[in-house]
Backbone bond lengths (Angstrom), bond angles and torsions (degrees), N, CA, C in turn:
res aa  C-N    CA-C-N  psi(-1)  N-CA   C-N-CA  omega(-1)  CA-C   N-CA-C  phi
1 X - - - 1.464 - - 1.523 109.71 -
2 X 1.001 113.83 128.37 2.007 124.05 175.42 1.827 98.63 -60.12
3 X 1.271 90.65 141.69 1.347 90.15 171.66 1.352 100.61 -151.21
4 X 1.886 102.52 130.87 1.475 113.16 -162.93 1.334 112.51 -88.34
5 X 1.680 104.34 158.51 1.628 99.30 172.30 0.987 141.33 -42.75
6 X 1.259 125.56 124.67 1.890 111.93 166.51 1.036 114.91 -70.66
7 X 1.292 112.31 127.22 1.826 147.62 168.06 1.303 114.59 -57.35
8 X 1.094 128.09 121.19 1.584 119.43 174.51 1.282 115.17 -153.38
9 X 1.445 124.26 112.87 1.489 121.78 176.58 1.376 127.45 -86.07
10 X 1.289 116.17 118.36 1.548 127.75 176.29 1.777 127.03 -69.50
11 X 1.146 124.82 105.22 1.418 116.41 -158.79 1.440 111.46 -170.46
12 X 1.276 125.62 163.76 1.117 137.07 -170.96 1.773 122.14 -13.04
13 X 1.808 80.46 -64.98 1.643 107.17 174.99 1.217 99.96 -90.42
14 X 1.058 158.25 9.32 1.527 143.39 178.67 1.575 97.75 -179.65
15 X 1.698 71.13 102.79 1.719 99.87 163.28 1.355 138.53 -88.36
16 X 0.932 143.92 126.43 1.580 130.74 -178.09 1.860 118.26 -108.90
17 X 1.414 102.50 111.44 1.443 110.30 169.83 1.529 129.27 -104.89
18 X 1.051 106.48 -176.61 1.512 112.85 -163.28 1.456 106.01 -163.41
19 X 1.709 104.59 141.05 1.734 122.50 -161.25 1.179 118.35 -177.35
20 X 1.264 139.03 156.86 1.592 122.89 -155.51 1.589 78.88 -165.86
21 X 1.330 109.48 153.36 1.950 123.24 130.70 1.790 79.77 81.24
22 X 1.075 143.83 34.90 1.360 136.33 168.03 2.096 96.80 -43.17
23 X 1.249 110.30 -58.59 1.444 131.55 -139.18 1.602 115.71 18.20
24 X 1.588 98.81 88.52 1.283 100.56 172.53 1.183 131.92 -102.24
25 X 1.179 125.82 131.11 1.828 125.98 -148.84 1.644 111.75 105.63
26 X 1.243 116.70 -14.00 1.289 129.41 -167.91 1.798 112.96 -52.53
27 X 1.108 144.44 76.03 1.239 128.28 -151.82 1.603 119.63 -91.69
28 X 1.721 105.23 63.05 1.529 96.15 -163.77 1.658 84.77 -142.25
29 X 1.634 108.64 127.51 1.356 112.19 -170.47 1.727 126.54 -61.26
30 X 1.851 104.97 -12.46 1.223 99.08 165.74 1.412 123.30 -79.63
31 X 1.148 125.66 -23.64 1.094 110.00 169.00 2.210 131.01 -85.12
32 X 1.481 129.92 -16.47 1.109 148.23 107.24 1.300 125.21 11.29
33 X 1.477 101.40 -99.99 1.547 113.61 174.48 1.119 116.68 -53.32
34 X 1.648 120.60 -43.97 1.545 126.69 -174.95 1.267 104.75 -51.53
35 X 1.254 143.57 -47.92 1.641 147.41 159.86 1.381 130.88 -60.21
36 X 1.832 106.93 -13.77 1.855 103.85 165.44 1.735 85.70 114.59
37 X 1.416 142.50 -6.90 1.215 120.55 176.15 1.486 123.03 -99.81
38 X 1.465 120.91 161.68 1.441 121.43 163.58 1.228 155.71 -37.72
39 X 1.860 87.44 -58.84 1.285 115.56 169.99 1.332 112.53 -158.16
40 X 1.309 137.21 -170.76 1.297 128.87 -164.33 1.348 106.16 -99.58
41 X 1.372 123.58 16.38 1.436 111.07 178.54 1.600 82.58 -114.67
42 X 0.879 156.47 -42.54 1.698 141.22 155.47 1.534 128.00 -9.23
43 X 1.807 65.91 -58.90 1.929 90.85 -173.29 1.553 117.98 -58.34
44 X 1.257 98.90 -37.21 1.741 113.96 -173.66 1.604 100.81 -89.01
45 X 1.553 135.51 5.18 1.048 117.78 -158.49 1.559 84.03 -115.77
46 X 1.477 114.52 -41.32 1.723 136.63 150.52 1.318 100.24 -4.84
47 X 1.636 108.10 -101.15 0.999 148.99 158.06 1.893 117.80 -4.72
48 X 0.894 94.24 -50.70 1.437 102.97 -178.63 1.952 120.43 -69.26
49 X 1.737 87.62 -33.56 1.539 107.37 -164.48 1.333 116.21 -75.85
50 X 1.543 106.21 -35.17 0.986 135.67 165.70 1.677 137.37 -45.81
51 X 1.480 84.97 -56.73 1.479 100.64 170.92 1.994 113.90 -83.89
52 X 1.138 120.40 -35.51 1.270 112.65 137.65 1.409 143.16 -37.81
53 X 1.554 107.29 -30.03 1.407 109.21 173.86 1.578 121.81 -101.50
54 X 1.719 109.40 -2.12 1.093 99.92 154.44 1.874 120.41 -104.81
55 X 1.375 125.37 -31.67 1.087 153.79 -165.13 1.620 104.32 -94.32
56 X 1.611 111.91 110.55 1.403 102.72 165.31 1.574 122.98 -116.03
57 X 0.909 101.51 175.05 1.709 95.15 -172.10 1.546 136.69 -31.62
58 X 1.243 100.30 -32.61 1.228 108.12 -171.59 2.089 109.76 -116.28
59 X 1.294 76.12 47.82 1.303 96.70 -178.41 1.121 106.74 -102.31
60 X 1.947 128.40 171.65 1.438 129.29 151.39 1.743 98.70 -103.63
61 X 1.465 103.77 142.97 1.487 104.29 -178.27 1.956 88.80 -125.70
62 X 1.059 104.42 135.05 1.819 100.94 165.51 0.734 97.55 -155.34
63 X 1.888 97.71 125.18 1.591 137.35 -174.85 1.521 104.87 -108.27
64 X 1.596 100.20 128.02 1.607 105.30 175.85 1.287 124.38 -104.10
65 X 1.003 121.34 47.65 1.335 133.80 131.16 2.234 102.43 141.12
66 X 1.252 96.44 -155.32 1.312 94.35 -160.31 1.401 148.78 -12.67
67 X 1.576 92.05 89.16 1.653 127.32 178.66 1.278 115.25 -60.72
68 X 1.045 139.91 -13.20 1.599 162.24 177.75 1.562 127.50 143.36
69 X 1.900 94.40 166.77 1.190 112.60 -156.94 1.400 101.72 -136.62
70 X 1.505 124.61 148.83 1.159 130.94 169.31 2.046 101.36 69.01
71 X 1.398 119.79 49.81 1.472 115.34 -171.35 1.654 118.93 -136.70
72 X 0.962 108.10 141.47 1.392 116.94 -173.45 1.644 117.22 -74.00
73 X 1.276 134.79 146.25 1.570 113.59 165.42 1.459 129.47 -56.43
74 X 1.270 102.54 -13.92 1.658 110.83 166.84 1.454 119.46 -84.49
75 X 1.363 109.40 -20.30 1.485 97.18 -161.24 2.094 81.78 -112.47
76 X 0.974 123.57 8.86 1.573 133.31 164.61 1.627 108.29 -76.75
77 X 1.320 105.09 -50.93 1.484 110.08 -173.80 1.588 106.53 -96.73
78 X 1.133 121.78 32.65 1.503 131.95 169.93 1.098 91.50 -106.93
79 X 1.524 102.92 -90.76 2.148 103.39 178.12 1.396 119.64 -34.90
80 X 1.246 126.65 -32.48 1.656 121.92 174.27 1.799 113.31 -70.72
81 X 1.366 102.64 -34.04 1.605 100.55 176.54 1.327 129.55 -78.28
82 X 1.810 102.49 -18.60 1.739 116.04 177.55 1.228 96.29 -84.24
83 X 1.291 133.84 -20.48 1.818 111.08 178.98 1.764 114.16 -106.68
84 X 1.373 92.90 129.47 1.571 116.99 -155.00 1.951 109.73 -60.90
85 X 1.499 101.40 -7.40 1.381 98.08 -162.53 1.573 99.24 -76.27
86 X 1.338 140.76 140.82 1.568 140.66 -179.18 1.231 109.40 -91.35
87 X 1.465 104.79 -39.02 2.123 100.98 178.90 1.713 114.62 -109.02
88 X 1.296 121.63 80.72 1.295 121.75 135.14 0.986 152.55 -5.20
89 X 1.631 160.99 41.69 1.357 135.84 -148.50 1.690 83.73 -98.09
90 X 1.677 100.67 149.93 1.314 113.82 165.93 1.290 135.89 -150.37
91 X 1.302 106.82 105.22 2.039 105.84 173.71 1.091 131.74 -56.50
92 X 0.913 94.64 128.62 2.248 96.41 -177.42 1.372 98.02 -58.01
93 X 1.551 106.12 139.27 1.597 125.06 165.64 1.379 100.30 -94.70
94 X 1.661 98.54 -159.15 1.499 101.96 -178.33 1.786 95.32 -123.92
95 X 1.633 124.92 44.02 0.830 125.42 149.77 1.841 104.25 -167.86
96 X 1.485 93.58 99.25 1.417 136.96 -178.74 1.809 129.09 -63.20
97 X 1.147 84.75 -50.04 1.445 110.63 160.75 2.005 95.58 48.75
98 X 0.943 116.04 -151.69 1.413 122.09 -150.72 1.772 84.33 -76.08
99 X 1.156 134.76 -23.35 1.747 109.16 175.77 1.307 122.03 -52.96
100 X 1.461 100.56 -46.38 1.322 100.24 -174.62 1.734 105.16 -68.55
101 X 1.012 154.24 -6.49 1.346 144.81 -173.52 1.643 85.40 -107.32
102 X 1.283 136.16 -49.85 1.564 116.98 -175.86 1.810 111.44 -45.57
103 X 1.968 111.11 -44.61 1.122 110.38 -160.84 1.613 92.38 -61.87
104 X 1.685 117.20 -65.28 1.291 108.69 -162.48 1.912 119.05 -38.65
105 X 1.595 108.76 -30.95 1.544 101.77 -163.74 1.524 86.14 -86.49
106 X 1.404 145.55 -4.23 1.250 119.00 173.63 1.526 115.77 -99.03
107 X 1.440 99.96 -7.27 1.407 109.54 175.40 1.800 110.02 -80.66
108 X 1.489 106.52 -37.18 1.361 97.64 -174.47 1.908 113.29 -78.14
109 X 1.376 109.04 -32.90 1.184 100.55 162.51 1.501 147.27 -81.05
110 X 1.383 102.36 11.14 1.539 111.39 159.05 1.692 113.14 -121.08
111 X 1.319 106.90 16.68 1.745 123.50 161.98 1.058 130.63 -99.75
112 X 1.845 104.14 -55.04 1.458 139.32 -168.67 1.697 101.89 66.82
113 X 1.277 95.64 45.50 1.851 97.28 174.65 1.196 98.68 -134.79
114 X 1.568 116.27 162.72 1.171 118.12 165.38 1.727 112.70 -129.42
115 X 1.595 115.16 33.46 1.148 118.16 -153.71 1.949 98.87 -135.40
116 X 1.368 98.92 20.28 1.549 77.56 -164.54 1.609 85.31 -137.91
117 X 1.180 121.93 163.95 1.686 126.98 136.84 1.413 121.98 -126.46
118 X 1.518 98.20 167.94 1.315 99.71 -160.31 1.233 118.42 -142.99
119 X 1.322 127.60 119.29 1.794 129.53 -150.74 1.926 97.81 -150.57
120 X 1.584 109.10 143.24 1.608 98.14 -4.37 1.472 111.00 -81.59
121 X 1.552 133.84 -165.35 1.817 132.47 -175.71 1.829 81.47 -161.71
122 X 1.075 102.01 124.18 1.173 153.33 168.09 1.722 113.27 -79.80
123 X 1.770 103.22 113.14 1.830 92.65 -167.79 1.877 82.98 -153.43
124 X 1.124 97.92 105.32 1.638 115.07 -169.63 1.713 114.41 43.73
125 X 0.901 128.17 -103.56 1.532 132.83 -159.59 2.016 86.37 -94.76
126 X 1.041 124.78 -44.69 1.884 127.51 178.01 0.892 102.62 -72.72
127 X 1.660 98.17 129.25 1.570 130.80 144.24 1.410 112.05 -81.03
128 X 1.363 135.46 111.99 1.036 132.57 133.98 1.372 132.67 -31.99
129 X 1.515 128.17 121.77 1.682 113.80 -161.82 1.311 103.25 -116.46
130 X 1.527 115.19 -23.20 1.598 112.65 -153.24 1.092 116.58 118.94
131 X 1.342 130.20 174.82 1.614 141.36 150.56 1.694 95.53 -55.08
132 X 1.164 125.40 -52.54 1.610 129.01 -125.96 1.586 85.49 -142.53
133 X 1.624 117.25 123.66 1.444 99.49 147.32 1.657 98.12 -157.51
134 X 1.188 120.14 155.75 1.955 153.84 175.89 1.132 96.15 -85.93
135 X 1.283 108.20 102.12 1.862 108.75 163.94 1.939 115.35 -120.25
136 X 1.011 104.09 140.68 1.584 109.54 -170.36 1.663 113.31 -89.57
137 X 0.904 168.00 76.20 1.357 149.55 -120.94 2.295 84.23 -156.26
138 X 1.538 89.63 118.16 1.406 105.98 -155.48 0.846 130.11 -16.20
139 X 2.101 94.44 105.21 1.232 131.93 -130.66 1.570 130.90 -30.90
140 X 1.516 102.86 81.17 1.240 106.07 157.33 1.232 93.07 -136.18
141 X 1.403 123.72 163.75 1.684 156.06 -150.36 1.503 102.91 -109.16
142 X 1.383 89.03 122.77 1.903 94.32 173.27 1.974 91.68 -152.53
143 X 1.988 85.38 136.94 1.174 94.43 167.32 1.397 116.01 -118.83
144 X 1.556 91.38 162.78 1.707 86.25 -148.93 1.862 86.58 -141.48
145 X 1.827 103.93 126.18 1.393 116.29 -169.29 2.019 83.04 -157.67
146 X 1.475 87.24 156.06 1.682 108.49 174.13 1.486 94.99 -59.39
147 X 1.167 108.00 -55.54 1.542 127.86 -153.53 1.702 104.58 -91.45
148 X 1.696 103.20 124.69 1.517 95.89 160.57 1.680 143.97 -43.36
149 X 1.064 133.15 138.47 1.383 124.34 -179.51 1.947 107.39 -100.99
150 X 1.368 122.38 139.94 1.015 130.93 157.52 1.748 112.08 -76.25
151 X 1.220 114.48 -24.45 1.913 111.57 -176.99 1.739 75.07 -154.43
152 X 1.339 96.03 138.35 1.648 123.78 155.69 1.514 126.40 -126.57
153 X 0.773 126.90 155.72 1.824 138.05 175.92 1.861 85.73 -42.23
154 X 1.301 92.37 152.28 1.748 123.26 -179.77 2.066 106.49 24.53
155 X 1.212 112.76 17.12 1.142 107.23 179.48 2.012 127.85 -46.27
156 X 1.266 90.83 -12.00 1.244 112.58 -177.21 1.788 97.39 -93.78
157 X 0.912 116.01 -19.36 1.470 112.93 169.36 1.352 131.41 -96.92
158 X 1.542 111.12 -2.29 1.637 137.60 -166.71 1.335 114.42 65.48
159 X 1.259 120.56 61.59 1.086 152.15 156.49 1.495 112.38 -54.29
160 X 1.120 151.25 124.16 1.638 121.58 -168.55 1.848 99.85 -121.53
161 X 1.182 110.57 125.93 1.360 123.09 178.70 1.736 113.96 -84.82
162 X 1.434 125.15 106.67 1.396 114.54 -163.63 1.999 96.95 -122.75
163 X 1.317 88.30 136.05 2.264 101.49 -175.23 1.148 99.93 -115.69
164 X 1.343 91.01 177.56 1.485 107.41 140.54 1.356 126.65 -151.34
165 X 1.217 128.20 -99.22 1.471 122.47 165.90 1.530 127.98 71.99
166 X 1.522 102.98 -50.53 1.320 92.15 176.99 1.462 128.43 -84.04
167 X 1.428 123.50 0.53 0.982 109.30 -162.52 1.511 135.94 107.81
168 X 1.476 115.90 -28.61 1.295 116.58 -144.12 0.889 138.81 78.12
169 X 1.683 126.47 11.86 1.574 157.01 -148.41 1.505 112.26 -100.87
170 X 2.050 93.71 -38.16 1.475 107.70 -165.65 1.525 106.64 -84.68
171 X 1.719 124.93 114.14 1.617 97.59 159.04 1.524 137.29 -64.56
172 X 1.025 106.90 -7.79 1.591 114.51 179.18 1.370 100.51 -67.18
173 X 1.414 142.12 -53.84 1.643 137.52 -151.86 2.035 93.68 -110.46
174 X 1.114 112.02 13.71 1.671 104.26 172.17 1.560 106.19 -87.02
175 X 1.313 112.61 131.63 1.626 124.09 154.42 1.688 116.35 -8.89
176 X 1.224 124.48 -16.23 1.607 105.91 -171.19 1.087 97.73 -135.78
177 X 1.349 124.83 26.65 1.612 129.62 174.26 1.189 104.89 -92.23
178 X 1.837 126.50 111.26 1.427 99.94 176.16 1.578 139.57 -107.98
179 X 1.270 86.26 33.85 1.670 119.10 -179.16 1.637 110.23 -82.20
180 X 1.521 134.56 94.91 1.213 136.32 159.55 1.904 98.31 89.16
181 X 1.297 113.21 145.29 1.314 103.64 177.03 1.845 104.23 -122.94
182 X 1.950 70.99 105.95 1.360 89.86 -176.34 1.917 89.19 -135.81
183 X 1.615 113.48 154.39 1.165 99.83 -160.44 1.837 105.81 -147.34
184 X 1.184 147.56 106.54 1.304 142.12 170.51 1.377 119.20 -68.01
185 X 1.656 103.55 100.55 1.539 127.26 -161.87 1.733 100.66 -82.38
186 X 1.385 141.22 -4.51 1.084 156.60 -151.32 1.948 102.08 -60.70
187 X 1.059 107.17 174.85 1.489 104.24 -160.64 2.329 74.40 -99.93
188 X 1.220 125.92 -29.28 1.711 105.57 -170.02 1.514 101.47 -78.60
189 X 1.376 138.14 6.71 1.159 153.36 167.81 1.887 123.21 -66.25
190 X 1.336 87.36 -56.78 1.321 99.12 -161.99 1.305 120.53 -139.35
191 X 1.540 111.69 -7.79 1.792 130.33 -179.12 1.606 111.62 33.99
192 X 1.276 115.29 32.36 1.586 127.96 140.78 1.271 114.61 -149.32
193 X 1.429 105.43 -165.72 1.617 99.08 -177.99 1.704 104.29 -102.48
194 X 1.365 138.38 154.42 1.561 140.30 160.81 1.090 118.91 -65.87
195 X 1.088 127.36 117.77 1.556 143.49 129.93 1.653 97.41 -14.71
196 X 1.567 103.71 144.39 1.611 99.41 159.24 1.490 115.15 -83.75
197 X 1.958 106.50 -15.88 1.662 102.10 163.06 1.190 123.71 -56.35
198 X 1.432 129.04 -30.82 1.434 156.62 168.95 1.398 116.02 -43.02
199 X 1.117 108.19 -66.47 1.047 124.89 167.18 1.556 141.74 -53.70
200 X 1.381 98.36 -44.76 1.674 122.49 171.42 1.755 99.02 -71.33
201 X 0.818 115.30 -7.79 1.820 116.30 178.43 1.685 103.09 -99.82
202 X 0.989 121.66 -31.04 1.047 120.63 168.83 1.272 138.24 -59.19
203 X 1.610 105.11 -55.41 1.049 145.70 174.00 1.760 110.03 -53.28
204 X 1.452 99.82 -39.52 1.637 94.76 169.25 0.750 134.36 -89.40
205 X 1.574 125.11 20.24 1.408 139.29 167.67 1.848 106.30 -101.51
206 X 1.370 106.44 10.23 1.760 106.19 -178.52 1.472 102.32 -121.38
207 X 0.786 108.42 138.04 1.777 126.76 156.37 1.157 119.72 -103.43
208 X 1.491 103.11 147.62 1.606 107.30 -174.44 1.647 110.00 -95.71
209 X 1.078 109.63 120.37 1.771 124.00 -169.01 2.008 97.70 -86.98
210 X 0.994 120.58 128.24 1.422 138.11 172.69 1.856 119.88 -33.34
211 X 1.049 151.44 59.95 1.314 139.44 -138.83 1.543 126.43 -94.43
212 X 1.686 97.55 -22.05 1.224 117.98 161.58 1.751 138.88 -165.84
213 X 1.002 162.34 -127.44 1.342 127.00 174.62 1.748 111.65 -94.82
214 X 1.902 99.66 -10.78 1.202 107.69 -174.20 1.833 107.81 -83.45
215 X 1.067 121.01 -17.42 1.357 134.76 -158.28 1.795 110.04 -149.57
């Protein structure tokens, strides 16, 4: 079944941000120190203040993927209750950690399957998004994956493709690349989350370079 973009308007009262690769709980000193903290209960306390001080409740926040690592379901629903934002959308990374086992057991007990998923699914303040999702946010096109794209849907139309994953590692998806506007929203990037105003400023310093006969 096709499933259409989510719509989302950016504005006064309703803001829309963007952030990836938090990994909070993560207990491994390169990632920690690499940002200025001690230990990982710093880091997450950092982390938390932060995104509170840009993001308020009645905000949309969408995180692309790995929200933490090394975490308990208790100490998951601690960090989810200290940050003030209520609507979530979130792409699966490639380190899932106890969400992805909460979504499946809440998915199988209001299914009784264990063979399907289901997006988006809605589980207190999180949206479940998918691996992969097209969101419209006044109306312009952004695709949104853990993983960078070399060609995306309408890229030829400035479509903007936003990751994370690497870190800030990749020059292709960093802020001063001005080849294609594609962008690494990751927390070693930018140590908050983007505004889509943020973003759209960025974005007009990139051009989209030709990649293949389709684009």
């Amino acid at each position: 079944m096709f499933e259409r973009p989510l719509k989302l308007i950016h504005n006064d009262d309703h803001r829309v941000y963007f952030t990836s690769d938090t990994h909070f709980n993560h207990d491994k000193a390169f990632i920690y120190e690499s940002r200025g903290y001690k230990n990982r209960y710093e880091h997450n306390d950092a982390l938390i203040a932060k995104i509170n001080e840009v993001v308020r409740p009645e905000d949309t926040l969408i995180h692309l993927g790995d929200f933490c690592l090394n975490i308990t379901m208790p100490e998951f629903e601690q960090i989810l209750a200290r940050i003030n934002c209520m609507h979530i959308g979130y792409i699966w990374g490639n380190h899932n950690s106890c969400i992805r086992r909460q979504y499946e057991e809440t998915l199988r007990g209001e299914y009784q399957r264990d063979d399907i998923d289901v997006y988006p699914y809605t589980i207190g303040k999180i949206t479940y998004l998918g691996y992969y999702k097209e969101v419209i946010v006044n109306g312009h096109q952004i695709i949104l994956h853990h993983y960078p794209h070399q060609i995306w849907n309408q890229m030829q139309k400035g479509a903007w493709q936003l990751s994370g994953h690497s870190h800030y590692t990749n020059p292709t998806t960093q802020l001063d690349n001005p080849d294609n506007k594609i962008l690494d929203v990751g927390w070693d990037g930018h140590g908050k989350p983007l505004s889509f105003n943020e973003i759209q400023k960025i974005m007009m310093n990139k051009v989209h370079v030709k990649q293949d006969k389709h684009h």
